[in-house]
C-alpha positions as CSV (number, residue, x, y, z in Angstrom):
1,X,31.6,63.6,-94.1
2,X,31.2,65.2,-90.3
3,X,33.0,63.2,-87.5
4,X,30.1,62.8,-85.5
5,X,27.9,61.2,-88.9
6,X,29.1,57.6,-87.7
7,X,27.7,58.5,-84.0
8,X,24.3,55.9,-83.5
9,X,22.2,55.7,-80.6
10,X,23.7,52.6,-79.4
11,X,26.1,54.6,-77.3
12,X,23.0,54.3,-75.1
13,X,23.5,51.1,-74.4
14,X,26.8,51.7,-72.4
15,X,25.1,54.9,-70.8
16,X,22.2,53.5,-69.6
17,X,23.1,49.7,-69.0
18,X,23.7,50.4,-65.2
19,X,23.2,46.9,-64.6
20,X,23.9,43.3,-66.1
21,X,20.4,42.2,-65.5
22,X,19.1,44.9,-67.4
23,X,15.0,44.2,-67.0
24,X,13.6,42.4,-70.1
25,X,9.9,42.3,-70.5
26,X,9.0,39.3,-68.6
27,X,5.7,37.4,-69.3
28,X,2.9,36.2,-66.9
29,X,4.4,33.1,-65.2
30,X,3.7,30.1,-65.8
31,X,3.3,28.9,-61.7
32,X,0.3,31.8,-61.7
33,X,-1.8,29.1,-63.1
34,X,-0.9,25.1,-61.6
35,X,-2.2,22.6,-63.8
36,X,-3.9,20.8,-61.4
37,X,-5.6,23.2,-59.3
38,X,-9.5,22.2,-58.3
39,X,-8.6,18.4,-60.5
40,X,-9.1,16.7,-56.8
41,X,-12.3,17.7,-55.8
42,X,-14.1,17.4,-59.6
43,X,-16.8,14.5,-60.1
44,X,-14.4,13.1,-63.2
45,X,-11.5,12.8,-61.0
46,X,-13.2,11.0,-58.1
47,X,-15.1,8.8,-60.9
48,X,-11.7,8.0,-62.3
49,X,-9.7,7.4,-59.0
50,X,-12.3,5.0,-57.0
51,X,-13.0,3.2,-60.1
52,X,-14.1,-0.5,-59.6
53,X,-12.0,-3.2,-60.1
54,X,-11.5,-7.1,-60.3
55,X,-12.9,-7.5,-64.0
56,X,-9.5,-8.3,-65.7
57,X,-7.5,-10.2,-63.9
58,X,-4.0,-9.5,-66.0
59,X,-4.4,-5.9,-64.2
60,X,-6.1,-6.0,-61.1
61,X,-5.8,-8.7,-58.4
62,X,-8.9,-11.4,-58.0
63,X,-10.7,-10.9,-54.3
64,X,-11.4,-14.0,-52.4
65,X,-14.1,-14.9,-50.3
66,X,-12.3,-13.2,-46.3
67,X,-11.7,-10.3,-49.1
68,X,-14.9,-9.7,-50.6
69,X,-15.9,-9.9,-46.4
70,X,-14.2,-7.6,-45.7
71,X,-15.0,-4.8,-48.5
72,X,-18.6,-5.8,-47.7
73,X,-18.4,-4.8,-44.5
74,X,-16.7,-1.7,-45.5
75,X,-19.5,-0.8,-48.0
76,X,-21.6,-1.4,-45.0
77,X,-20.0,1.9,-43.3
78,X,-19.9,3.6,-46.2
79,X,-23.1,3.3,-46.9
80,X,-23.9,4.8,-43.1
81,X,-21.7,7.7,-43.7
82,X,-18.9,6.5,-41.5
83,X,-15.9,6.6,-43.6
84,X,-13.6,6.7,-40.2
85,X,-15.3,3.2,-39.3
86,X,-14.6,1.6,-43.0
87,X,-11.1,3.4,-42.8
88,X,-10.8,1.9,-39.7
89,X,-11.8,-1.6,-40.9
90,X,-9.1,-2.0,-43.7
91,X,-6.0,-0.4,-41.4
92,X,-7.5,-2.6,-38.2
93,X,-7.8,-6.1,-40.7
94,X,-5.1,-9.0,-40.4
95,X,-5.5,-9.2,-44.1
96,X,-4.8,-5.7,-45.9
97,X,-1.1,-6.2,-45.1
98,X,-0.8,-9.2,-47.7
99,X,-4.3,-8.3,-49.9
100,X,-3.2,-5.9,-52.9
101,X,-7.2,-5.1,-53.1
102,X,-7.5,-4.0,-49.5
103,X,-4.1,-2.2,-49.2
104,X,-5.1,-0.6,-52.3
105,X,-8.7,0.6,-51.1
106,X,-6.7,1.4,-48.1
107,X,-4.5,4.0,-49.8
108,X,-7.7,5.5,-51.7
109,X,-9.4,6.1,-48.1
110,X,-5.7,7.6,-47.1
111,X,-5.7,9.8,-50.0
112,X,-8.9,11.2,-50.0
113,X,-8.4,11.8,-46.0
114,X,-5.6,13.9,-47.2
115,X,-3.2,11.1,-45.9
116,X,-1.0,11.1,-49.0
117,X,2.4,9.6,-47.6
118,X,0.1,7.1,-45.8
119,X,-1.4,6.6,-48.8
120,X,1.5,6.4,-51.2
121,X,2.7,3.1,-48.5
122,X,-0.3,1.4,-49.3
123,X,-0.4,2.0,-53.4
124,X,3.4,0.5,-53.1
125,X,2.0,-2.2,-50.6
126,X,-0.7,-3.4,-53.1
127,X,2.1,-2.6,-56.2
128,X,4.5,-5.2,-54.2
129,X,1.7,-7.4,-54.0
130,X,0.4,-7.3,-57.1
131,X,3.3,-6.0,-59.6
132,X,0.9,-5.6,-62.4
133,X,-2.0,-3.5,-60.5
134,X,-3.0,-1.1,-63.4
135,X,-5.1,1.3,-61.0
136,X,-2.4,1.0,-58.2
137,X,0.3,2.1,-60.6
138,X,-2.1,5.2,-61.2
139,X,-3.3,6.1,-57.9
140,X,-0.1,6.1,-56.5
141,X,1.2,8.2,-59.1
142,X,-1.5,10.8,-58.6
143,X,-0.5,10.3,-54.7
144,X,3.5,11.3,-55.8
145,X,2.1,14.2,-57.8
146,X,0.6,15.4,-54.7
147,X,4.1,15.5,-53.4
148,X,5.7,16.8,-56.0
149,X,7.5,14.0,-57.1
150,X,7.0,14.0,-60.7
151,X,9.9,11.6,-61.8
152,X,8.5,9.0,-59.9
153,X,4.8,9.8,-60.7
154,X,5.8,9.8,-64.8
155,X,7.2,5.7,-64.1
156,X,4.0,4.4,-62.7
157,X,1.8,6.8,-65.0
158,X,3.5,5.2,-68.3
159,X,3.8,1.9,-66.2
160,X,-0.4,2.2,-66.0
161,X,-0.4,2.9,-69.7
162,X,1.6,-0.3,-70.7
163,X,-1.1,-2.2,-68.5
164,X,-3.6,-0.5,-71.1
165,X,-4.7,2.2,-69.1
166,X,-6.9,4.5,-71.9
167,X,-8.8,7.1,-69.5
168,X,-8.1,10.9,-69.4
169,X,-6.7,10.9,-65.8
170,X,-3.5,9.3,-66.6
171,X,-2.8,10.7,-69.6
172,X,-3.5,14.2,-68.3
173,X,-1.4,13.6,-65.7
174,X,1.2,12.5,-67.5
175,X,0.6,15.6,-69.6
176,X,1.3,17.3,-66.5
177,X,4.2,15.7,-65.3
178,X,5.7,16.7,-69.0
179,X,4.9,20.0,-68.6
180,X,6.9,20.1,-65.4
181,X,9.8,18.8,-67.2
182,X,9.3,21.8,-69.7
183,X,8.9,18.6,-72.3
184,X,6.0,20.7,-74.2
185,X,5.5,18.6,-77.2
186,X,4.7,15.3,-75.0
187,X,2.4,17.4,-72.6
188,X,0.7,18.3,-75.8
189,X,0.2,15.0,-76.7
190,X,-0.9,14.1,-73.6
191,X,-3.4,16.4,-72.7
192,X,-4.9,16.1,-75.9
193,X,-5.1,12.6,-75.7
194,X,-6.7,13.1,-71.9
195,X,-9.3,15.0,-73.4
196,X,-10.5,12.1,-75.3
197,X,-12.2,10.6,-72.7
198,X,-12.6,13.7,-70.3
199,X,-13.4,16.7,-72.8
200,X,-15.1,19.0,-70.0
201,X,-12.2,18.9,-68.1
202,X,-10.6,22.2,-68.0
203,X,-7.6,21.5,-66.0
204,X,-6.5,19.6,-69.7
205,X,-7.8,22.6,-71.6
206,X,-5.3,24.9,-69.4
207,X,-2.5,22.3,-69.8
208,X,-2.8,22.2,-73.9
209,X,-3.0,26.1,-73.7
210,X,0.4,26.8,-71.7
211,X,2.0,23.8,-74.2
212,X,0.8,25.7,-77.2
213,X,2.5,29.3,-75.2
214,X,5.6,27.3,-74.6
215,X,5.6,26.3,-78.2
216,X,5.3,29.8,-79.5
217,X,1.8,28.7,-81.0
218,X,0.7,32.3,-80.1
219,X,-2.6,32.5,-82.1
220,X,-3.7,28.8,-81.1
221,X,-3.5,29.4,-77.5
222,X,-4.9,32.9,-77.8
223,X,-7.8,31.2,-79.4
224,X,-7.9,28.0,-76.4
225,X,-8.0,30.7,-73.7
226,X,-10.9,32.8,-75.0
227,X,-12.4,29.8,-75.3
228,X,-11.5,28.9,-71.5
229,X,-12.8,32.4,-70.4
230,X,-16.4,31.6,-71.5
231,X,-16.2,28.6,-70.0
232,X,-14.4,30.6,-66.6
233,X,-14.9,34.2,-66.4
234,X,-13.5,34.8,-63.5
235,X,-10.5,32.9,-63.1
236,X,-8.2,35.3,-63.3
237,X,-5.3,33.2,-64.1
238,X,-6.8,32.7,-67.6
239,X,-7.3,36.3,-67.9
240,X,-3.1,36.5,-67.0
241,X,-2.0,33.9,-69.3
242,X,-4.2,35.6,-72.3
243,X,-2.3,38.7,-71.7
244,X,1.0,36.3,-71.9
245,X,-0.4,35.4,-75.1
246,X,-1.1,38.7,-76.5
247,X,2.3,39.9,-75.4
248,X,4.2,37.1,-77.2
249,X,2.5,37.7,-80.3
250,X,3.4,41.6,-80.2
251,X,-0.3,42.7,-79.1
252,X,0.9,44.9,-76.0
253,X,-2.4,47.0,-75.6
254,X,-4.7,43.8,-75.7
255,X,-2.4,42.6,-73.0
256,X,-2.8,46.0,-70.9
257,X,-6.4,46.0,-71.2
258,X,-6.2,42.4,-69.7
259,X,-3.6,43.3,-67.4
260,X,-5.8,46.5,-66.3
261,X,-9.1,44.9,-65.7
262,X,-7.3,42.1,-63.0
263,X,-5.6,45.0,-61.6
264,X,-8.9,46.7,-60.8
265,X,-10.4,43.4,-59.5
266,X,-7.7,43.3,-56.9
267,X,-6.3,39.9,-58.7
268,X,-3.1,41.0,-59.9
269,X,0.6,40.0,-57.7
270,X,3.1,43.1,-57.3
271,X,4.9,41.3,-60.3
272,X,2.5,41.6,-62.6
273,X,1.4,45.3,-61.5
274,X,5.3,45.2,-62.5
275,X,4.8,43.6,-65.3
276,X,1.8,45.9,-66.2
277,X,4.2,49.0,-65.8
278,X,7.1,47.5,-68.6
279,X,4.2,47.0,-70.8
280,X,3.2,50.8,-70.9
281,X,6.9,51.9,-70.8
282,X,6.7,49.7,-73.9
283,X,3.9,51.8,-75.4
284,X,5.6,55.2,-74.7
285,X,3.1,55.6,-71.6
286,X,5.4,57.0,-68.8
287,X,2.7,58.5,-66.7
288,X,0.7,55.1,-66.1
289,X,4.0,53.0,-66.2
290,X,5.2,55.2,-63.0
291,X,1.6,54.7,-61.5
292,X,2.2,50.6,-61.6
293,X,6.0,50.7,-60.6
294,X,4.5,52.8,-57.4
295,X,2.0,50.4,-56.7
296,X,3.7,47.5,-57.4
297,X,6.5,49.1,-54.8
298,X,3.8,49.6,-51.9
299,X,1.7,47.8,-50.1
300,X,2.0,44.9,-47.6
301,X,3.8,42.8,-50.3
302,X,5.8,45.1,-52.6
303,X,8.5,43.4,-55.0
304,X,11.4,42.4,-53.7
305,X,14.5,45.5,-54.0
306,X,15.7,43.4,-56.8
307,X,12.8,44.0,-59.0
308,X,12.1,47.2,-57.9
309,X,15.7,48.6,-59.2
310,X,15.3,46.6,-62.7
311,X,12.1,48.7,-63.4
312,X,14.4,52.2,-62.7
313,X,17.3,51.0,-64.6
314,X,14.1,50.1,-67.4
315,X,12.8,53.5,-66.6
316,X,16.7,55.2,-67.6
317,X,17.1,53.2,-70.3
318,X,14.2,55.3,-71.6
319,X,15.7,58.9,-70.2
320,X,12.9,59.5,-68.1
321,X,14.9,61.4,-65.4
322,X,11.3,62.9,-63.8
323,X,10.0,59.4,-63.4
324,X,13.0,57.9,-62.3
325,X,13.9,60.1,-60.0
326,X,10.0,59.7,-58.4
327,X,10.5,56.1,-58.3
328,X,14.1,56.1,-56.8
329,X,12.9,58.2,-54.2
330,X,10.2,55.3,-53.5
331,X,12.9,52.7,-53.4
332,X,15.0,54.5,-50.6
333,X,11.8,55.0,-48.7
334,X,10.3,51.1,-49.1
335,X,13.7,49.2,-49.0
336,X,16.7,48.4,-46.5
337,X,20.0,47.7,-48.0
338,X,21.6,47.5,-44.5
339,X,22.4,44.0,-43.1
340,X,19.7,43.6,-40.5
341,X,20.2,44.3,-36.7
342,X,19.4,41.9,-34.1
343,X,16.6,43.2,-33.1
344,X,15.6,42.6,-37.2
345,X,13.6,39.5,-38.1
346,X,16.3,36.5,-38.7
347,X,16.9,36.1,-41.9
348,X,16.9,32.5,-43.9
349,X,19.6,33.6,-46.1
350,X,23.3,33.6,-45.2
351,X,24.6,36.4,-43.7
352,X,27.8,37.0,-45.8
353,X,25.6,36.4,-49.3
354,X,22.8,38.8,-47.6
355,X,25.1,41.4,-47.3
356,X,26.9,40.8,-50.5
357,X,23.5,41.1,-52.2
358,X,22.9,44.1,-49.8
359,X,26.1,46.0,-50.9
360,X,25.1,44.5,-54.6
361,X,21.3,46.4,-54.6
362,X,22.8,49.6,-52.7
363,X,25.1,50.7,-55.7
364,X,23.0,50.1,-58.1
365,X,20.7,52.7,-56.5
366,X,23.0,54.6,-56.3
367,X,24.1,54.8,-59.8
368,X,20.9,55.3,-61.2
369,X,20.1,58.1,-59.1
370,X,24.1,59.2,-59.9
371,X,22.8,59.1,-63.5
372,X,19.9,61.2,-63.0
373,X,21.7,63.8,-61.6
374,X,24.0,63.6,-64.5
375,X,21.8,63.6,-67.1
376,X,18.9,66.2,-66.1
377,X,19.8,67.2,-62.1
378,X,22.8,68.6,-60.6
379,X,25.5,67.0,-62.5
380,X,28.1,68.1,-59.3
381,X,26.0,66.0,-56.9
382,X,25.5,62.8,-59.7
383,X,29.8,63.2,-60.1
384,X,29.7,63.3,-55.9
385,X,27.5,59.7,-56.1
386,X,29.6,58.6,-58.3
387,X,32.8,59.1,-55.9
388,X,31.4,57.6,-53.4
389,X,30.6,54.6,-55.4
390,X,34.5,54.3,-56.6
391,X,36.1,55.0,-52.7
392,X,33.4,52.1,-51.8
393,X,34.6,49.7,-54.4
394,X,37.8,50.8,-57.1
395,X,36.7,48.0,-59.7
396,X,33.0,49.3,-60.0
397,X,33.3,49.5,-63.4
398,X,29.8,50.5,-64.2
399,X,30.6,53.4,-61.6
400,X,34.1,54.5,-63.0
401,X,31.9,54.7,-66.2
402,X,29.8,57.1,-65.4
403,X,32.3,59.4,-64.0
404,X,34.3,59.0,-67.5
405,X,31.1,60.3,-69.1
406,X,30.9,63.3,-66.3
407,X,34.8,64.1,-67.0
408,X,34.2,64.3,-71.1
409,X,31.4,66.9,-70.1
410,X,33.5,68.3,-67.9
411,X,36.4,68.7,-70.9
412,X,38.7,66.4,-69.1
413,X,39.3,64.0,-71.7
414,X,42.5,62.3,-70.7
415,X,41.4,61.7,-67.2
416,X,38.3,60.3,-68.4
417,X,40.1,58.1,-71.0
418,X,42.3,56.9,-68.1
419,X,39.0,55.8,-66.0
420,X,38.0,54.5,-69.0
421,X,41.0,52.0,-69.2
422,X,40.2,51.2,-65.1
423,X,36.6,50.5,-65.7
424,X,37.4,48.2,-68.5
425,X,39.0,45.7,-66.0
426,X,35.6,44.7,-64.5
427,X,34.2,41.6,-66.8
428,X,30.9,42.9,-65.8
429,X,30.9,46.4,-67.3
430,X,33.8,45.6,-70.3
431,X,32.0,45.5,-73.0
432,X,29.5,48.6,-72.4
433,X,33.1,50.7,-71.3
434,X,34.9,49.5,-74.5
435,X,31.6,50.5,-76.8
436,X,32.1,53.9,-75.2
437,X,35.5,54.5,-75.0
438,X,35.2,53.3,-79.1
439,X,32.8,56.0,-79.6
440,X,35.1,58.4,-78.0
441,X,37.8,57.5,-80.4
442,X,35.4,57.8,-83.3
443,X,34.5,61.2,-82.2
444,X,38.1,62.1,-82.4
445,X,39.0,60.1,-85.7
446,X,41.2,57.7,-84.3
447,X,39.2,54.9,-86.5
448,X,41.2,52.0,-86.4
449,X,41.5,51.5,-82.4
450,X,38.0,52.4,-82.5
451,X,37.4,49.2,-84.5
452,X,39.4,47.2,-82.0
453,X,37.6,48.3,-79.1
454,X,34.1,47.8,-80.6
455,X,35.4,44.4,-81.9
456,X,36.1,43.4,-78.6
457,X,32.6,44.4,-77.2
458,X,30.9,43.0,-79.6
459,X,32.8,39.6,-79.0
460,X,32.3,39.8,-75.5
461,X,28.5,40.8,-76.1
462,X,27.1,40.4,-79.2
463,X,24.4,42.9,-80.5
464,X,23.0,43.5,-84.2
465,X,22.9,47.7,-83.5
466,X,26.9,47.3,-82.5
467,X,27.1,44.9,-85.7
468,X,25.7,48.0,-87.6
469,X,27.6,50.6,-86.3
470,X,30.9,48.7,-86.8
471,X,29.8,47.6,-90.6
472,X,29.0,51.7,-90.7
473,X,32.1,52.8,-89.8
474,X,34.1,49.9,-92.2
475,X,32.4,51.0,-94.8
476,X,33.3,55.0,-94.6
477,X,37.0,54.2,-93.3
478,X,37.5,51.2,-96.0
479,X,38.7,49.2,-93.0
480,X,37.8,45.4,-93.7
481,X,36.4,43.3,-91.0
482,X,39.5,41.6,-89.6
């Protein structure tokens, strides 16, 4: 058997990998579509929240006679259209300080007024009160939701429930304070509960739909969001988390026709026109993947550098030297990796860890344009990158790889071997130098340190096609697996 018979494709891996956050193939995220988004201005919600009170008195506080004046004369404003009079009336009243039924109507006029810390005083006021306030413990939870404190938000929500609270608003939101605790199985729960007693409420319909996602119930939530779309055409956020669907169960091109049709409505972030371009890589479409990376690098609000590279590492890991180098020259043009002068806008991000992620972003351009020019440019000029790269930084092992790879061209094996051993000392590029240095020993028949240097990769990063190749080459050396 020839040599070169155990040679796989995995050595492009260690090629290709120019970069530890190689760019998976993200999905439409989840903070594209918040739970809770129009919930404060439905009829349901407002129905739920000013509910009436003072039937059961092991839940809501009994009003007495300077009370019931007091809410009467409130109603009286109300009734006029003057809700800055009646707000005015319970802040202005001796009473509300030590009535849990005023302080508590008080904090609904605060809330709805968009006074929420205001309002979160008085739900606690009436709570302190009146410890066992059902519709307090509620309101102020929807109040701390409103704030984003969902820890506190999930006590008084379950605290409601243990008062018997059985209506759709707390459960949903206690669905959604699950889902912002990533605990999918009780938002499930919840929102499906909530929609017990609110069915046409779609912000519970959403919520079940991203629990189903999270739970890798693909088909199920495919199904709840074509639902949602008849229901909401044009939110386009149910349109995005279809495609999310579609691209967890496998179903790429249902996911770019999605994916297309926002992007011609003008709906779509730079991300997702990101996004949109990894999905046609995907589908062997290079000609519309570069057309999204472009896009989703122009414009007033491009992706950050960050992104922009992990698309052309994506776009290397596929050899497609044309497109790459079209979109590297893009990222030169769009993107600064100089530390900002002072006539720059300040920056909110510390100047040593700025430049460090500066310096970080700069070589990685670098090496994929070195790579280019290696693999289908001028491989003098990609060896001359690559030089640079090294005098910049010795221990860029990623760097000191690709200049190993230009020296075996070249016919310098030893030197290359020797840059080899160099490159292998940076944790970040180890194991993709030892699965190429192994290959090179393979190519030459030296089997049995082959086996220990792929070993050692593949301990230091396991992968099933380096699992093959090392099972491959066991099996035709008769070398056990030690």
């Amino acid at each position: 058997m020839a040599r070169n018979s155990f040679l796989l494709p995995l050595s492009l891996t260690a090629l290709l990998s120019l970069s530890a956050a190689a760019l998976p193939l993200p999905t439409a995220a989840a903070e594209r579509l918040p739970v809770i988004t129009h919930l404060w201005k439905s009829a349901e919600f407002r129905k739920a929240f000013t509910g009436s009170y003072g039937v059961d008195a092991r839940i809501e506080p009994r009003i007495g006679g300077e009370e019931k004046a007091v809410l009467d004369a409130v109603a009286d404003e109300m009734s006029g259209g003057d809700r800055a009079g009646a707000l005015n009336l319970l802040k202005n009243s001796s009473l509300t300080s030590g009535s849990a039924a005023l302080s508590f109507n008080l904090g609904n006029f605060q809330f709805e007024e968009g006074k929420t810390e205001e309002a979160i005083k008085a739900f606690e006021s009436a709570i302190e009160l009146y410890p066992n306030f059902r519709d307090a413990h509620r309101n102020l939870a929807i109040a701390l939701i409103q704030e984003g404190k969902f820890d506190e938000a999930e006590e008084h929500l379950t605290r409601a429930i243990e008062l018997g609270a059985q209506d759709g608003l707390t459960f949903g939101l206690l669905g959604y304070t699950h889902l912002n605790h990533e605990r999918y199985q009780a938002a499930l729960q919840a929102y499906r509960l909530a929609q017990m007693t609110m069915p046409k409420e779609i912000q519970w319909k959403l919520g079940e739909a991203q629990c189903l996602l999270a739970l890798d119930a693909h088909k199920e939530a495919e199904s709840l969001y074509q639902e949602l779309l008849q229901i909401q055409p044009t939110q386009s956020g149910i349109w995005m988390n279809l495609a999310d669907a579609w691209i967890r169960n496998g179903e790429n091109v249902k996911a770019i026709a999605n994916l297309e049709f926002l992007r011609r409505m003008k709906a779509l972030t730079s991300s997702e026109v990101l996004l949109l371009g990894n999905l046609y890589l995907n589908e062997d479409l290079s000609t519309q993947a570069l057309d999204a990376y472009l896009a989703a690098t122009d414009g007033e609000a491009p992706v950050t550098a960050d992104k922009a590279l992990g698309a052309l590492e994506y776009v290397c890991q596929f050899q497609l030297w044309d497109e790459g180098k079209t979109l590297a020259a893009r990222i030169g043009e769009t993107y600064s990796f100089e530390p900002p002068t002072d006539e720059a806008p300040a920056s909110t991000e510390d100047p040593k860890t700025l430049a460090a992620r500066l310096a970080k972003e700069k070589s990685r351009l670098q090496r994929a344009r070195a790579l280019i020019e290696l693999e289908a440019g001028d491989p003098a000029t990609g060896a001359k990158l690559v030089e640079d790269l090294v005098a910049r930084d010795p221990m860029d092992g990623l760097a000191l790889l690709l200049l190993a790879r230009y020296e075996v061209k070249a016919g310098n094996r030893e030197k290359a071997l020797m840059l080899l051993e160099q490159a292998a000392k940076d944790p970040d590029a180890e194991a993709d130098v030892l699965i190429y240095h192994g290959e090179l020993l393979v190519q030459s028949g030296e089997y049995e340190d082959a086996l220990k240097l792929l070993e050692r990769a593949q301990a230091l990063k396991p992968n099933g096609g380096l699992a093959n190749y090392l099972a491959s080459i066991r099996e035709v050396t008769g070398v056990e697996e030690r």
